[in-house]
N, C-alpha and C positions, 0 to 999 in steps of 0.2 A: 556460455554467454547469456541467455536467454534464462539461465537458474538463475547466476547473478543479479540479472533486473526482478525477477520474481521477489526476490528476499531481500534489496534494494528497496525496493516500493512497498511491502510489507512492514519493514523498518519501520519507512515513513509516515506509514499509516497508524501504525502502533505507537509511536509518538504523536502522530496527531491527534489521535483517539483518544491517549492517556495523558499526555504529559500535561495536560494544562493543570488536570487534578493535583500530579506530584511536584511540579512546578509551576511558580504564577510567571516566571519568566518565559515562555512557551505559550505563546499566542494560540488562541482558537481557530481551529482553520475552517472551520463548516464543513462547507460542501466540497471541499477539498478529499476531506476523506474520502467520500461518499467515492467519488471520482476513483481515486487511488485503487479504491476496495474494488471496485469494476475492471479498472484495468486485469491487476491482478488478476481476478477469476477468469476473464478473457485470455490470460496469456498461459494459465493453468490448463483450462482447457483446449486451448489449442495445443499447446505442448502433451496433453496426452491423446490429443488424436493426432499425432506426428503429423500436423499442418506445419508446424514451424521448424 
């Protein structure tokens, strides 16, 4: 469950990050990323120190 949300939010970030370039329909999210990318490494590294 917990890969699921990794690679979910990664997704989301990777379109966040890129898509505005490949499409102008794909709003800029900012600091949205920023957020995203944080989660992520949080939940990475909890998940390899079997916290989670």
């Amino acid at each position: 469950m917990l890969t699921w949300i990794i690679v979910i939010l990664l997704v989301l970030w990777l379109v966040g990050a890129f898509g505005p370039g490949i499409s102008s329909r794909i709003p800029r999210s900012g600091n949205a990323i920023h957020t995203l990318l944080v989660i992520v490494v949080i939940l990475i590294i909890l998940n390899l120190l079997n916290v989670i």
